[in-house]
C-alpha positions in Angstrom: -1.4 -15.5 7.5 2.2 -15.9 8.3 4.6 -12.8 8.0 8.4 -13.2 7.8 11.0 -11.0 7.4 14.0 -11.2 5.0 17.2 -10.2 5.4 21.6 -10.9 4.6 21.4 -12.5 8.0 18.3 -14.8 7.7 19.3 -15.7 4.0 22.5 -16.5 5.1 21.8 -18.5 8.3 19.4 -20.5 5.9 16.8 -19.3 8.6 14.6 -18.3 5.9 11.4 -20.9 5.1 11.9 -23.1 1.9 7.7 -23.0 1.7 7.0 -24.4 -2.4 4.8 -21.6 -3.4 3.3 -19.2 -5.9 4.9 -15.6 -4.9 3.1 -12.5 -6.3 6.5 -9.9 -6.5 6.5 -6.4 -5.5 6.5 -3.3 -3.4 2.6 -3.0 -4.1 1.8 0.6 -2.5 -1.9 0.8 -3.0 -2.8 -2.7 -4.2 -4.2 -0.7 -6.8 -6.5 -2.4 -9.8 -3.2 -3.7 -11.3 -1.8 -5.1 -7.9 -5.1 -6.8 -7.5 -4.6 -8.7 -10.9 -1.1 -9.7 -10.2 -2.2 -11.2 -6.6 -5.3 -13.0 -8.2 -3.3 -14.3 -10.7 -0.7 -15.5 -7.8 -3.6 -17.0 -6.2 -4.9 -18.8 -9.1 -2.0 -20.9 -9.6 -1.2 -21.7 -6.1 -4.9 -23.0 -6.1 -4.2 -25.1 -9.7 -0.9 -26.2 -8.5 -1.0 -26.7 -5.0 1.3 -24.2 -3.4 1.0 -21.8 -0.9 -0.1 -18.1 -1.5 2.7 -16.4 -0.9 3.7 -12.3 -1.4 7.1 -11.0 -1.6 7.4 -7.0 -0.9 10.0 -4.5 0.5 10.0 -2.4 3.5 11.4 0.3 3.6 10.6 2.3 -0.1 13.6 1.6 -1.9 13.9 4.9 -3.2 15.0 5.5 0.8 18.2 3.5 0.2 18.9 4.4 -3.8 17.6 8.0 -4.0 17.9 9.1 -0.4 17.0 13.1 -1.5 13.5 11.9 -3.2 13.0 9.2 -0.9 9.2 7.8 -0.8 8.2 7.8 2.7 4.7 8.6 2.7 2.0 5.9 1.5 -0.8 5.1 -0.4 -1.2 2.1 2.3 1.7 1.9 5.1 2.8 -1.5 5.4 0.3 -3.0 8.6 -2.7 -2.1 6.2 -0.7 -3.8 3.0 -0.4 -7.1 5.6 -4.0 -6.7 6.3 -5.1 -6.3 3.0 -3.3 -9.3 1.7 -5.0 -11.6 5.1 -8.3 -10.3 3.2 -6.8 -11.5 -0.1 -6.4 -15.2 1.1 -2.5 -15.0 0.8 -0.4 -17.4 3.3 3.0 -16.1 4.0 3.9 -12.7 3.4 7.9 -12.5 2.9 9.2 -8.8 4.1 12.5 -7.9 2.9 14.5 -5.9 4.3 15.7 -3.0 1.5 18.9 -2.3 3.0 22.3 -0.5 1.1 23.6 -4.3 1.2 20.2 -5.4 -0.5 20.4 -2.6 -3.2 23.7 -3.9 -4.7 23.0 -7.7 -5.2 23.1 -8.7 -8.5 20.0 -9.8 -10.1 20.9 -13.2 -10.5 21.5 -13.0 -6.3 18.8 -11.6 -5.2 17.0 -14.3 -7.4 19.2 -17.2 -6.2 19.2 -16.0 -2.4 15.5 -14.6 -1.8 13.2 -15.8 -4.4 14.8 -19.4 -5.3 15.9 -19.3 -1.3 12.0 -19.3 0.0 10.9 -22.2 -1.9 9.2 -20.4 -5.0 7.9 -22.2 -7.7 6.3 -19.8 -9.8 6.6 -16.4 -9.9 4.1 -13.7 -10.7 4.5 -9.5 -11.1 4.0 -6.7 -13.7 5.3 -6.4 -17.0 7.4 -3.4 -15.1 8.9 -5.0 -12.1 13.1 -4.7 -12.3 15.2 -6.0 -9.7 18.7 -6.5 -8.8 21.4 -3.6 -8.6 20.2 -0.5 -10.6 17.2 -2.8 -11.8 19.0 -5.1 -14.1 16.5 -7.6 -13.9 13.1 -7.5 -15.8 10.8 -10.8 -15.9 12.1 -11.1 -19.4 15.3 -12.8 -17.7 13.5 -14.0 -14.5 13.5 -17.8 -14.9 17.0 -17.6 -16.2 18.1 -16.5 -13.2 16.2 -18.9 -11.2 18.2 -21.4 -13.5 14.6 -22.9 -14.3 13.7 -23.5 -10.5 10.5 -21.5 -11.5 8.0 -20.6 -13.9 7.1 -17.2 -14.4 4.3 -15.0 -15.4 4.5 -11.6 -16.3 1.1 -9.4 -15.8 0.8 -6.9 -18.8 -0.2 -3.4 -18.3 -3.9 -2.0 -17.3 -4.9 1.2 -18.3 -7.6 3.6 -17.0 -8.6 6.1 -20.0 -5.0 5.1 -21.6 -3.2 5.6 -18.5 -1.3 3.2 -17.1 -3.2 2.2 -13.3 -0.2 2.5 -10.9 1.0 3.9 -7.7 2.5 6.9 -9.4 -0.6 7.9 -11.2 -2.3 7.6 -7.7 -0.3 9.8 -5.9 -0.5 12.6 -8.6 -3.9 12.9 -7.9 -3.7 12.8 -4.1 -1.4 15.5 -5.0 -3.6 17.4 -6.6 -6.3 16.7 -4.4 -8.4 14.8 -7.1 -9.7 11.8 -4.9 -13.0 11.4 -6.7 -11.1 10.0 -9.5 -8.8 7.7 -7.6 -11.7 4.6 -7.7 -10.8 4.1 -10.6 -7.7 3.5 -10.6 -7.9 2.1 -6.7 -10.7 0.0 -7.4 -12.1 1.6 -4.6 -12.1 5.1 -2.2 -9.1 6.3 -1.0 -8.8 5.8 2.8 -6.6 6.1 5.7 -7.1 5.1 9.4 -7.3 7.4 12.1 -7.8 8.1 15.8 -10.7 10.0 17.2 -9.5 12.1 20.6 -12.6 12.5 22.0 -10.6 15.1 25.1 -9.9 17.7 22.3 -13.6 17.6 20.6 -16.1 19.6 20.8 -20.0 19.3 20.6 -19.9 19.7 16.7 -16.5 18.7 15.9 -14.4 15.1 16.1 -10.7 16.0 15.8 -9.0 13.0 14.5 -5.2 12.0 13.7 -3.7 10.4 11.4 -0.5 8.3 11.3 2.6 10.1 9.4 3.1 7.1 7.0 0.2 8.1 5.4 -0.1 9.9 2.2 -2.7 12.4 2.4 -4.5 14.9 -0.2 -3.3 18.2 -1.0 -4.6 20.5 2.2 -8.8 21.4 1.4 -12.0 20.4 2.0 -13.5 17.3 1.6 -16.7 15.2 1.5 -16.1 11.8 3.2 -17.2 8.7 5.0 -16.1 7.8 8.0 -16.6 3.7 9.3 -16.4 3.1 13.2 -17.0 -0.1 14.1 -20.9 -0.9 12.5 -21.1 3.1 12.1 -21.2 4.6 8.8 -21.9 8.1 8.9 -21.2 11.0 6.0 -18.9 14.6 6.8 -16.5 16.7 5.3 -13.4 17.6 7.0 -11.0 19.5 6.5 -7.0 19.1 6.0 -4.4 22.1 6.9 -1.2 20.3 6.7 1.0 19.1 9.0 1.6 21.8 12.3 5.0 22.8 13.7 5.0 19.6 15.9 4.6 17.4 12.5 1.2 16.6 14.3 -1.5 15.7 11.1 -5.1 16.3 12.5 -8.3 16.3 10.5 -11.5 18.4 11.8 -14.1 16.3 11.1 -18.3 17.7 10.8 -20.4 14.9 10.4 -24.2 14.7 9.8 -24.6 12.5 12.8 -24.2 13.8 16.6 -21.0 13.8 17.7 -22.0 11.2 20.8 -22.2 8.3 18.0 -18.6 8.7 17.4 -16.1 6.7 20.1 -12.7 7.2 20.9 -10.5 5.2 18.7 -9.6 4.2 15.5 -11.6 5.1 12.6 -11.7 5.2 9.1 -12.1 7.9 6.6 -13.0 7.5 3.2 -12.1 10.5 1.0 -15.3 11.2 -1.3 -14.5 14.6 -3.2 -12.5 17.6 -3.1 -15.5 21.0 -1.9 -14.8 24.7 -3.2 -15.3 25.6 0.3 -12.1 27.2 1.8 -12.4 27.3 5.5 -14.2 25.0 8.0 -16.6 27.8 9.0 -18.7 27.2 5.8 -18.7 23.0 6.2 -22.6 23.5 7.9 -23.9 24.4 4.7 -24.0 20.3 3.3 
């Protein structure tokens, strides 16, 4: 999978690769059930039609750039596990724009003209909800009419869990509120986040692992997980305090397995459920 970035400069230089392709549109935090339909629906057409696979997000969050005092910076999956995730998905290019002040205040017919219509697209695919252009003037109701008819369009209607719509938000508020066990649902699978076992700093009957600060993690607790190392898949709980004074975010991990079958190195964690028990002292008792 190819990734390139998008920006005034690259746009403007003509830089920028005129690839005829499919492009699944969004900022797609999570890939969440409803991302998932929007990028197989991408795919589909690529397939029928024979373009590339291609994905069109936005790094940073723009809410970093419009609403710099509730700025997003904290995700359901940072951007390197997004890339990854869409390799997995079969996509070919991956176009990274960059979300800049300049960015925010194009028009939607230039942000259209310059990015979308400027990498080549010939049909384009997102959510019922996706708005771009200064203040989100843009809807896919007036998408191909800003394309000038360059592309076709399809717009991917709303999915609901329960009657409630699946989406990043909805996500979050339960990561909020410590409710993982019902983000499947809505995630399609576990919530997880990669970490990194320091094997200096554990002990016989703990792993002390760290995790990166663009995650978005659960509200502080106990939790019943599963961690993946490699062909290792072994069931814990840890538990989360919060970020310390240094902003450092480490998990104390107890897992059923000894300790020695753990490496240093990345891991993963798979958040399970949310336990009554409030202090690591009590986590023997599985």
């Amino acid at each position: 999978m190819e990734t390139v970035k998008l920006n005034e400069k690259t746009i403007c230089s003509g830089q920028s690769m005129r690839r005829p392709s499919a492009v699944a549109l969004g900022f797609f935090d999570g890939v969440h059930i409803g991302h998932q339909k929007i990028l197989q629906t991408a795919k589909q057409i690529a397939e029928k039609q024979g373009l590339a696979f291609a994905v069109m997000t936005f790094d940073p969050h723009p809410s970093k750039v419009v609403k710099p005092d509730r700025a997003i910076e904290q995700f359901i999956t940072p951007l390197h596990e997004k890339l990854a995730i869409f390799s997995r998905c079969g996509v070919d290019v991956v176009y990274v724009v960059d979300f800049t002040q300049a960015f925010a205040v194009l028009s939607p017919r230039e942000f259209i003209q310059n990015y979308v219509c400027g990498v080549g697209c010939k049909h384009v695919v997102a959510g019922f909800d996706f708005a771009y252009g200064f203040r989100g003037q843009g809807t896919m109701d007036t998408i191909v009419a800003h394309g000038d008819g360059v592309f076709d369009a399809t717009k991917v209607e709303k999915i609901d869990c329960q009657g409630e719509k699946i989406g990043s938000t909805a996500i979050r508020q339960r990561l909020e509120n410590g409710k993982v066990e019902e983000i499947p649902s809505f995630l399609g699978k576990a919530f997880e986040v990669k970490a990194f076992v320091d094997r200096s700093v554990s002990s016989r009957e703990t792993v002390y692992v760290s995790v990166e600060k663009d995650y978005k993690l659960p509200k502080p607790g106990v939790y019943q997980i599963k961690v993946e190392q490699q062909a290792l898949r072994i069931e814990g709980i840890c538990e989360w305090q919060g970020e310390d004074f240094n902003g450092e975010r480490r998990l104390d991990v107890y897992l059923k397995e000894p300790m020695s079958s753990v490496l240093e190195g990345d891991i993963n964690i798979q958040w399970v459920r949310k336990r009554q028990d409030q202090k690591f002292g009590k986590l023997r008792a599985m």
